[in-house]
ROVORO-719335 format. One record per residue (C-alpha): chain; residue number from 1; x negated, y, z negated. Coordinates in steps of 0.02 Angstrom, whole numbers, plus 50000, padded with zeros to 5 digits. Layout:
% ROVORO-719335
["A", NUM, [X, Y, Z]];
...
END
This chain:
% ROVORO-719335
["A", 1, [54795, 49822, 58191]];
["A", 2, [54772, 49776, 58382]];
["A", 3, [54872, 49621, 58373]];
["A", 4, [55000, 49711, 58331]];
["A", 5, [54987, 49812, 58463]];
["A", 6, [54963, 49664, 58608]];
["A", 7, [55121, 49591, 58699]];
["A", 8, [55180, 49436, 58808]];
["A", 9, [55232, 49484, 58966]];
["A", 10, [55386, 49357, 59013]];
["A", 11, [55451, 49304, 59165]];
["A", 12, [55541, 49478, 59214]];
["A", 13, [55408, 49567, 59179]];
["A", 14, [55480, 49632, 58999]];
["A", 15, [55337, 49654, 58878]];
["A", 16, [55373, 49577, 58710]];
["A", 17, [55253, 49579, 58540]];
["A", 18, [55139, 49457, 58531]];
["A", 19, [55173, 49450, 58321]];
["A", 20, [55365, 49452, 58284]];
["A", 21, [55440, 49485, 58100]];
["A", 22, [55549, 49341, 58079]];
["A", 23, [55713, 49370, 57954]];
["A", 24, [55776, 49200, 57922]];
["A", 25, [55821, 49174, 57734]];
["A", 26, [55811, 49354, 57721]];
["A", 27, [56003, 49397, 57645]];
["A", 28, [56086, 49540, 57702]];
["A", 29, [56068, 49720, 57607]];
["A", 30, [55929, 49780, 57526]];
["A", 31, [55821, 49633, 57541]];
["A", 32, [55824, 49644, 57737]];
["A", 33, [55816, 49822, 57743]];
["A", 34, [55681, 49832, 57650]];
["A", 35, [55557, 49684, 57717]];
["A", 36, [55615, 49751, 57899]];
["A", 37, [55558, 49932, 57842]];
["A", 38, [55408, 49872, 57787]];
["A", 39, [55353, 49777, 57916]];
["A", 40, [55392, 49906, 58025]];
["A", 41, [55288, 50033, 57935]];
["A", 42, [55131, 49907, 57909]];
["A", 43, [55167, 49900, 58128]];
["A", 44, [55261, 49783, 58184]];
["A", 45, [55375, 49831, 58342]];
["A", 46, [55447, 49666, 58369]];
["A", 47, [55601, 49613, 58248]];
["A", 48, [55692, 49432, 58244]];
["A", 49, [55867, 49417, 58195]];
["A", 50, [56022, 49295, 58230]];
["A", 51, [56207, 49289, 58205]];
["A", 52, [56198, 49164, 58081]];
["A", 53, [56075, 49240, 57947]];
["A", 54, [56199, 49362, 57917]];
["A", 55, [56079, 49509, 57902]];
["A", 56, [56086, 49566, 58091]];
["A", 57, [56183, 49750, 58027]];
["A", 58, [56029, 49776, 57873]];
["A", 59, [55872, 49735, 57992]];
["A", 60, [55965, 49851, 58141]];
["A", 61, [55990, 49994, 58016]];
["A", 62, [55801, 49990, 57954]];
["A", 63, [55740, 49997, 58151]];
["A", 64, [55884, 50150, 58151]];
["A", 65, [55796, 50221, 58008]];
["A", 66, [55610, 50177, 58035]];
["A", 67, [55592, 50347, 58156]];
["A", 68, [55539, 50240, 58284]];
["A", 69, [55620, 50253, 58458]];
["A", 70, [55719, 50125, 58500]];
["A", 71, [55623, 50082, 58665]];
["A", 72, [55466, 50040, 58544]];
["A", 73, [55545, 49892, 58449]];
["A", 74, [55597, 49737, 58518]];
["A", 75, [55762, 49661, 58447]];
["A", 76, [55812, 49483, 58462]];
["A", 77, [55965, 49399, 58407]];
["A", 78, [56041, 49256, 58424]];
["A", 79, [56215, 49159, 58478]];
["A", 80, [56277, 49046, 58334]];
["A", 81, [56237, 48865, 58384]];
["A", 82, [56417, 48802, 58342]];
["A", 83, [56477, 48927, 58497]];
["A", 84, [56477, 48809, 58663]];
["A", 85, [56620, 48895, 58740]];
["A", 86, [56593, 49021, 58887]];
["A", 87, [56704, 49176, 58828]];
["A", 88, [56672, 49157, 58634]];
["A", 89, [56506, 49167, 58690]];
["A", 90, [56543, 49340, 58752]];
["A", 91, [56648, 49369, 58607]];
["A", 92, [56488, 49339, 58456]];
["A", 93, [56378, 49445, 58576]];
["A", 94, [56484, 49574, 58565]];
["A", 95, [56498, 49560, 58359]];
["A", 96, [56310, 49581, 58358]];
["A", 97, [56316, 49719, 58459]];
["A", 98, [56445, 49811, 58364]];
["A", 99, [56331, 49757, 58176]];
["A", 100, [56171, 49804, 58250]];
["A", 101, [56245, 49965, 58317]];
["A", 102, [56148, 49959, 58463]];
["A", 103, [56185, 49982, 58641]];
["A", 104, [56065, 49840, 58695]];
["A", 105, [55967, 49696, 58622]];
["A", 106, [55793, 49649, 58699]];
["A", 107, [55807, 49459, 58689]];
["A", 108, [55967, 49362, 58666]];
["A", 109, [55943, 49176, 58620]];
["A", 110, [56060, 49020, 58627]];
["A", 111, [56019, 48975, 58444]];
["A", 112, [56021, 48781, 58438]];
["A", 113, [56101, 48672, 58587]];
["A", 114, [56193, 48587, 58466]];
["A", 115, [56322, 48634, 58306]];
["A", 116, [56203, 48614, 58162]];
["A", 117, [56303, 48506, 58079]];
["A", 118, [56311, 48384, 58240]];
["A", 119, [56129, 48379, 58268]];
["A", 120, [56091, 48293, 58425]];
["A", 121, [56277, 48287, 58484]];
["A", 122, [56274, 48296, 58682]];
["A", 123, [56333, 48485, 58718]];
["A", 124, [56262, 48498, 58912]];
["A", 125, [56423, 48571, 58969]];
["A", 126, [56449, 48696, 58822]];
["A", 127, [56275, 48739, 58844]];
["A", 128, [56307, 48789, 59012]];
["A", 129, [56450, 48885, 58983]];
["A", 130, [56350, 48984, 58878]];
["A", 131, [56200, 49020, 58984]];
["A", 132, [56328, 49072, 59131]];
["A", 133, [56397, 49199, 58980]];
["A", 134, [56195, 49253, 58921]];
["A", 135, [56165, 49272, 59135]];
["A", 136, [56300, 49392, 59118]];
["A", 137, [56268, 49505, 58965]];
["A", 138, [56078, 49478, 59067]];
["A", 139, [56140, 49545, 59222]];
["A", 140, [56238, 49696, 59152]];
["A", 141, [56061, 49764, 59050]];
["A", 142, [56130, 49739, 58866]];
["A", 143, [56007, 49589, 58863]];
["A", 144, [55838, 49637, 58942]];
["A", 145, [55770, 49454, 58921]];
["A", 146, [55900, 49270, 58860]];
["A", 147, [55812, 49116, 58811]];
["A", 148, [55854, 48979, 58703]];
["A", 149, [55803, 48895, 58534]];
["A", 150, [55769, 48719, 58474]];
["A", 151, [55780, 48665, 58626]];
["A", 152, [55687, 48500, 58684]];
["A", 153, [55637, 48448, 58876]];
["A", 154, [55809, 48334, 58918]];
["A", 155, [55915, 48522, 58829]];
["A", 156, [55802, 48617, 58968]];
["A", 157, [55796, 48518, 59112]];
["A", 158, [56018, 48470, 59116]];
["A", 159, [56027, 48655, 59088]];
["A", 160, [55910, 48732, 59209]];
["A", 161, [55985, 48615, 59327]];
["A", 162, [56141, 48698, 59329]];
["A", 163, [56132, 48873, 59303]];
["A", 164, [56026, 49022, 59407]];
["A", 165, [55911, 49129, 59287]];
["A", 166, [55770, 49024, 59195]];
["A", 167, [55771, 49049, 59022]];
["A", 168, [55642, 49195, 58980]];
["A", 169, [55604, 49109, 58809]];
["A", 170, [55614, 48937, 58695]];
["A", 171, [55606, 48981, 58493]];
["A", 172, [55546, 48812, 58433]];
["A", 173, [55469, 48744, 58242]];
["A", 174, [55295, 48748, 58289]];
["A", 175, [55157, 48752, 58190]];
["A", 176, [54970, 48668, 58144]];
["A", 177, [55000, 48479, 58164]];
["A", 178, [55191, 48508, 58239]];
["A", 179, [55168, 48589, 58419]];
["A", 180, [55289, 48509, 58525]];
["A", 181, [55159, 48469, 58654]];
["A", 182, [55294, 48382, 58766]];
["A", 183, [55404, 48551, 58746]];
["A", 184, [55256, 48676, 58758]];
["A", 185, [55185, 48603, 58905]];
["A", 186, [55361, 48618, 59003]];
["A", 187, [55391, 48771, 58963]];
["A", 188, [55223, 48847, 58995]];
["A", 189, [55235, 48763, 59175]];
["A", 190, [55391, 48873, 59217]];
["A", 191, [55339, 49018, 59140]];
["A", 192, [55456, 49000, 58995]];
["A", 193, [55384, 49092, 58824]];
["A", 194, [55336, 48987, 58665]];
["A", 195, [55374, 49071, 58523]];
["A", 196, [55343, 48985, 58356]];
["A", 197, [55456, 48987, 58203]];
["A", 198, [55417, 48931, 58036]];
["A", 199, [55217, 48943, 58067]];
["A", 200, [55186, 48922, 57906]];
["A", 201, [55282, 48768, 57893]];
["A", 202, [55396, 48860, 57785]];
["A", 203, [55261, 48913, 57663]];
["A", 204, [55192, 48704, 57672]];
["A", 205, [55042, 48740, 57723]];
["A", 206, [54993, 48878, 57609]];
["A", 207, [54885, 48759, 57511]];
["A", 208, [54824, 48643, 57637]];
["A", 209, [54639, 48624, 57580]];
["A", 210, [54582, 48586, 57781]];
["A", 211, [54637, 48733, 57841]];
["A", 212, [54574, 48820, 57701]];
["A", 213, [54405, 48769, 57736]];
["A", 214, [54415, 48825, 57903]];
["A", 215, [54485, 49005, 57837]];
["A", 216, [54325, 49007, 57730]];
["A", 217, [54227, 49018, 57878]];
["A", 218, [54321, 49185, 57925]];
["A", 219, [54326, 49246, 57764]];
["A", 220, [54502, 49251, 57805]];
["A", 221, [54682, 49167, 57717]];
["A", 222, [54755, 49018, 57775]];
["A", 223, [54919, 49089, 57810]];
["A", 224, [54811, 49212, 57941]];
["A", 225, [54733, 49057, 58020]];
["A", 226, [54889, 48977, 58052]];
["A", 227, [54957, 49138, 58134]];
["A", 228, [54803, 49151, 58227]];
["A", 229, [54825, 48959, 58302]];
["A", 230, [54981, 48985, 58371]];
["A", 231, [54914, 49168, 58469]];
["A", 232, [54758, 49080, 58529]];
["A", 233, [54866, 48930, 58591]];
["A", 234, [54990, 49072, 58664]];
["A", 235, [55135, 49027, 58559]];
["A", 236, [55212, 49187, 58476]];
["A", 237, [55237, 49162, 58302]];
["A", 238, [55368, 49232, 58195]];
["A", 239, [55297, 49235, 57998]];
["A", 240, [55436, 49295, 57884]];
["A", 241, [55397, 49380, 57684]];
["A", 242, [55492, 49499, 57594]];
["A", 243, [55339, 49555, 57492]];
["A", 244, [55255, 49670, 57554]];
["A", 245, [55049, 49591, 57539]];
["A", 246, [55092, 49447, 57624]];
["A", 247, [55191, 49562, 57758]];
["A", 248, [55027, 49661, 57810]];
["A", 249, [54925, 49510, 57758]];
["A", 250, [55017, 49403, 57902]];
["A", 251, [54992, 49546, 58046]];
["A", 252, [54793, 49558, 57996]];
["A", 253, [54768, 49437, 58147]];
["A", 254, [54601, 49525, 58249]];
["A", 255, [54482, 49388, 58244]];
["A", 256, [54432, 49219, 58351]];
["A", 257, [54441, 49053, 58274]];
["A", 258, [54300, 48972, 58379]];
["A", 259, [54322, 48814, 58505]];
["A", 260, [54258, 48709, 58361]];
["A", 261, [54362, 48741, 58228]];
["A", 262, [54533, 48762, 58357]];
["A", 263, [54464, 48554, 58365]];
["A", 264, [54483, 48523, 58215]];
["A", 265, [54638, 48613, 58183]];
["A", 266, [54713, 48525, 58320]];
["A", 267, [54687, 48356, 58229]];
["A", 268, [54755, 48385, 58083]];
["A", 269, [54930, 48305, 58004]];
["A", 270, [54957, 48209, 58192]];
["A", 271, [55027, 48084, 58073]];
END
């Protein structure tokens, strides 16, 4: 499977999967384990964790055991979003270090700019006392690449405008119909990655009978269509199963949805 196979390059120059296996929901133990060992047997080499899901020690221990070297998979976790503080920022990155059991992770991510339970609360300052902490962990190697999640243009430009390395990449909900244009185009005009969580909609578009049709033309599923957007819009997406079908179903991504039907994807569910 090429896609598989095909990376990003970001900003530094560190080559990252253009398909990631994304782990949210995913509880810790077996049911990690074994999604993130299958995925990484169907050929994935690009795993997405965080703090907060809890599973970061199960999906690290499956890359451990997959046989793989550990230069051949790209790990990314994530700093809790409730952590705006510069040296407990040092202190979580340190916990995921010491569950993952691994000496390095290959993107570290600032997980929300704002507690989850204070959505939209104004957190410029904490967020820059974190990015001065991710610069850090950056600057001594145990991060190759730092970037940040959820956030929105105002998050990026207060923050950029006070600290020194651009974030490398911005995890945002994108998907057909929700694609952030105002966000995407930003980031892609600094050189900042797009990577896509929740492509799927988390699993809302399944049965969308639009997208459907345009599958039909591929003789392909609509979950692999909606993958396939994001790539051809270069967006990385993250899909996330735990059974093992829809695992090698969702990295089954080598073919072109043509210039027509991208048009017609693009138009649907702007309202």
């Amino acid at each position: 499977m090429s896609t598989l196979t095909e990376t990003f390059t970001l900003s530094n120059g560190v080559e990252i999967p253009k398909v990631g296996f994304g782990t949210w929901q995913i509880p810790d133990g077996d049911a990690a384990y074994d999604a993130t060992t299958t995925a990484l047997t169907t050929g994935y080499r690009h795993v997405d964790s965080a703090r907060a899901y809890g599973n970061e020690a199960s999906v690290a221990r499956a890359v451990r055991d997959s046989g793989l070297a550990r230069d051949d998979v790209f790990v990314t976790t994530k700093l809790p979003a409730e952590i705006k503080d510069h040296d407990e920022a040092l202190a979580s990155f340190e916990a995921s270090l010491a569950d993952l059991q691994l000496d390095h992770v290959d993107l570290y991510l600032v997980h929300a700019p704002w507690p989850w339970s204070e959505m939209g609360k104004d957190c410029r300052e904490g967020n820059i006392a974190v990015w001065t902490a991710l610069e850090e962990i950056h600057a001594s190697g145990r991060a190759r690449s730092i970037g940040v999640s959820n956030f929105s243009v105002a998050d990026l430009e207060s923050l950029t405008a006070a600290t020194t390395v651009l974030p490398h990449v911005n995890q945002i909900r994108w998907f057909i119909g929700n694609t952030q244009d105002e966000t995407t185009a930003w980031c892609k005009e600094r050189g900042i990655l797009v990577e896509g969580y929740s492509p799927l909609a988390t699993g809302g578009l399944v049965d969308d009978e639009a997208i459907a049709a345009v599958a039909a033309n591929y003789g392909r599923t609509v979950a692999q269509v909606c993958l396939k957007y994001l790539l051809q819009k270069d967006v990385l997406p993250l899909p996330k199963s735990t059974t093992p079908s829809r695992i090698a179903e969702n990295a089954d991504l080598d073919f072109e949805i043509s210039a027509a039907d991208l048009t017609v994807l693009d138009a649907l569910h702007r309202d």
